[in-house]
N, C-alpha and C positions, 0 to 999 in steps of 0.2 A: 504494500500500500504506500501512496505516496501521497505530501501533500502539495496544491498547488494552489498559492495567494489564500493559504488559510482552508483550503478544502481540502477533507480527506474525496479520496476514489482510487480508483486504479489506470494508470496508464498503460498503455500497449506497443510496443515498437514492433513492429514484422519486419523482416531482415530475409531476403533473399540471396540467391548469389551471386546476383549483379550487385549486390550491395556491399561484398563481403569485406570491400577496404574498409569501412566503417564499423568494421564488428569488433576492430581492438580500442575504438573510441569505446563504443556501449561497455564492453568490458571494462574498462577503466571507471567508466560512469556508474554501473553497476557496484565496483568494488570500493568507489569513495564512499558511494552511500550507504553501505552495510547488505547491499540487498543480494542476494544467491544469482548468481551467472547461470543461467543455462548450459546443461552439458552441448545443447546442441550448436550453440554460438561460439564457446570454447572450440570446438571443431572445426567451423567453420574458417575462426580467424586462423586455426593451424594450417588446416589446408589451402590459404590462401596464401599465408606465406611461403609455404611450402613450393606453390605456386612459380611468387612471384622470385624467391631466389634461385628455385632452376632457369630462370628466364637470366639472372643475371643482376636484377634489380634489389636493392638496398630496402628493408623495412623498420619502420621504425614506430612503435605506436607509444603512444601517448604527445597528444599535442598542446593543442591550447595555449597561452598567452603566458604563464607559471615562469616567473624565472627569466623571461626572455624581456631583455630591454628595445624589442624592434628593428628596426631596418637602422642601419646606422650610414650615413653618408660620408665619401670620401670627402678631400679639402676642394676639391674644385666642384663639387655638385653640392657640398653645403653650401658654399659662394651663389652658386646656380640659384641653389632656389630662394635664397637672400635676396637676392635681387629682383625674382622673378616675384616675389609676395612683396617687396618694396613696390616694385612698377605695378602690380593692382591694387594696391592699395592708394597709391597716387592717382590710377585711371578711377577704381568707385568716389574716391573722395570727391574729384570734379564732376562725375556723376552725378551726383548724389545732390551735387550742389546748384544742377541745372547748367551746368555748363557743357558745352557740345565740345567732342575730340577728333579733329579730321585728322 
């Protein structure tokens, strides 16, 4: 059972095997929240990895945002976009201000 904005019910996720990249997310989701993994999703995600490294391909689950400080910008594409938020913020300012920019 799970609550959602104060409501108890039950949610449902259905997972096929088009789906199976997504099954070491649930798993992970499932295991923060205390709730029992399905044997048959456990499998799922084996077999996919299974999968994807005879193919050659790198897996990695667990994602989300945790720990990662983003995209980080080299010295000339922070310059870039320094500049590039200066000059719109100069274009809405005269915008904004009823002034026309040919």
């Amino acid at each position: 059972m799970f609550l959602r904005a104060g409501n108890k019910g039950h949610a449902y996720t259905f997972v096929i095997s088009e789906n199976a990249k997504y099954a070491g997310e649930i798993i992970r989701a499932l295991e923060l929240s205390g709730a029992e993994v399905p044997s048959e999703l456990s499998e799922l995600w084996i077999s996919y990895k299974a999968e994807q490294e005879a193919e050659g391909k790198k897996i990695k689950s667990g994602g989300g945002f945790s720990g990662t400080k983003g995209y980080k910008f080299d010295e000339a594409e922070s310059q870039m976009a320094s500049e590039k938020k200066k000059f719109q913020k100069h274009v809405l300012g005269k915008l904004i201000l009823g002034k026309t920019i040919i």
